[in-house]
C-alpha positions as CSV (number, residue, x, y, z in Angstrom):
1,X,147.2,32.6,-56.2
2,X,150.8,33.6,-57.1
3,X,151.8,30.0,-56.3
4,X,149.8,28.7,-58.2
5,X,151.1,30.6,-61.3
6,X,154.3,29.6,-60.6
7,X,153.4,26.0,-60.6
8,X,151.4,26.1,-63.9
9,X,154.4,27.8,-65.6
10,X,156.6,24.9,-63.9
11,X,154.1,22.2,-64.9
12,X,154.1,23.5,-68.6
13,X,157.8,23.6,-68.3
14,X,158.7,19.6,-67.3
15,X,158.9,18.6,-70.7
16,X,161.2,21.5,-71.6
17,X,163.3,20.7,-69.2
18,X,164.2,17.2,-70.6
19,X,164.4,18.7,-74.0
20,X,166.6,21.3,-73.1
21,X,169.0,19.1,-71.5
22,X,168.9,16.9,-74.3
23,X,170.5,20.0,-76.1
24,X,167.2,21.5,-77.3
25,X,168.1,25.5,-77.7
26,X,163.9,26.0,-78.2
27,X,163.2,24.1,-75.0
28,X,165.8,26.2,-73.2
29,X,164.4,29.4,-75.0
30,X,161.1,28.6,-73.4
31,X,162.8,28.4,-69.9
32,X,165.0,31.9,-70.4
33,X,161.5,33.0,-71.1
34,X,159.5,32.2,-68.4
35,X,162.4,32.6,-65.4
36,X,164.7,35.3,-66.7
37,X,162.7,38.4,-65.2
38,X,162.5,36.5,-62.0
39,X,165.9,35.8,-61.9
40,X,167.2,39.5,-63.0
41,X,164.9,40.6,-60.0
42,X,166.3,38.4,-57.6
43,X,170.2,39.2,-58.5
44,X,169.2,43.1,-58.4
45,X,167.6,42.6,-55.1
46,X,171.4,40.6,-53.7
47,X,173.7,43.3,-55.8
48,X,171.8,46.8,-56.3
49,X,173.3,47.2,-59.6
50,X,171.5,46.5,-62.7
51,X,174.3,46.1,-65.0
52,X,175.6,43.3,-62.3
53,X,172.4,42.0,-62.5
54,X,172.0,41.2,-65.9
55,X,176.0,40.0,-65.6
56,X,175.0,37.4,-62.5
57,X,171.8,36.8,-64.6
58,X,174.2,35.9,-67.8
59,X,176.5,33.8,-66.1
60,X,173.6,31.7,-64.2
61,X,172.2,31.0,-68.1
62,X,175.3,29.5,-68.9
63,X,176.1,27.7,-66.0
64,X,172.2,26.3,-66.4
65,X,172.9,25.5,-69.8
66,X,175.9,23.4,-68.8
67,X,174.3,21.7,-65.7
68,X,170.6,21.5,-66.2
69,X,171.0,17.9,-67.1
70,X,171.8,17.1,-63.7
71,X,168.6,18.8,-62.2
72,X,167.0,15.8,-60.1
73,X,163.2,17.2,-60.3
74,X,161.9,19.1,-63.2
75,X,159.6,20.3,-60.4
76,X,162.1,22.4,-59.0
77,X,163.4,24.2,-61.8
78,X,162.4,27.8,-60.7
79,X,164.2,27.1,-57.3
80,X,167.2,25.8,-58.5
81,X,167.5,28.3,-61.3
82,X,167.2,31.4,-58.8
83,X,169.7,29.6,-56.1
84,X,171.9,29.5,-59.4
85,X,171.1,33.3,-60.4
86,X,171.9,34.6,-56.7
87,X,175.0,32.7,-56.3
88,X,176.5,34.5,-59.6
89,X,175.4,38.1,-57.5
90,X,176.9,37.4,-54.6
91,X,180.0,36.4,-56.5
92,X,179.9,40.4,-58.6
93,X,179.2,41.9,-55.7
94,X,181.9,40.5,-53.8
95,X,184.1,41.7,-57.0
């Protein structure tokens, strides 16, 4: 049941996802909004730290922000987008 969730938030997301790489800040809200507690949870999971966590979590936004444009399939945003999030907490941890 859980994946299916996921995939009805992902579904309702698709046509956010072109928006947002078109440079559409409310299509991009909408994302933040449905993936950020997922991704704070993941990056506290890599790090232990909450404060690096929401760091890691910061970072991935921005980098998302920058790059979303190049994600192939819409359909694996939530993926991609925690792949991006961990990466940032391996890199504050290391620090």
């Amino acid at each position: 049941m859980a994946t299916s969730v996921v995939a009805a938030i992902d579904d309702s997301l698709t046509g956010a996802v072109a928006l947002a790489a078109a440079g559409d800040e409310t299509a991009f809200a909408r994302i933040i909004e449905a993936h950020h507690d997922d991704m704070r949870r993941i990056c506290y999971v890599i790090c232990g730290d909450l404060d690096v966590a929401d760091e890691a979590v910061q970072a991935a936004w921005s980098i998302v922000w920058k790059k979303l444009g190049g994600l192939r399939d819409p359909a694996r945003l939530r993926p991609w987008l925690v792949s991006v999030a961990a990466n940032e907490a391996r890199q504050g941890h290391l620090d």
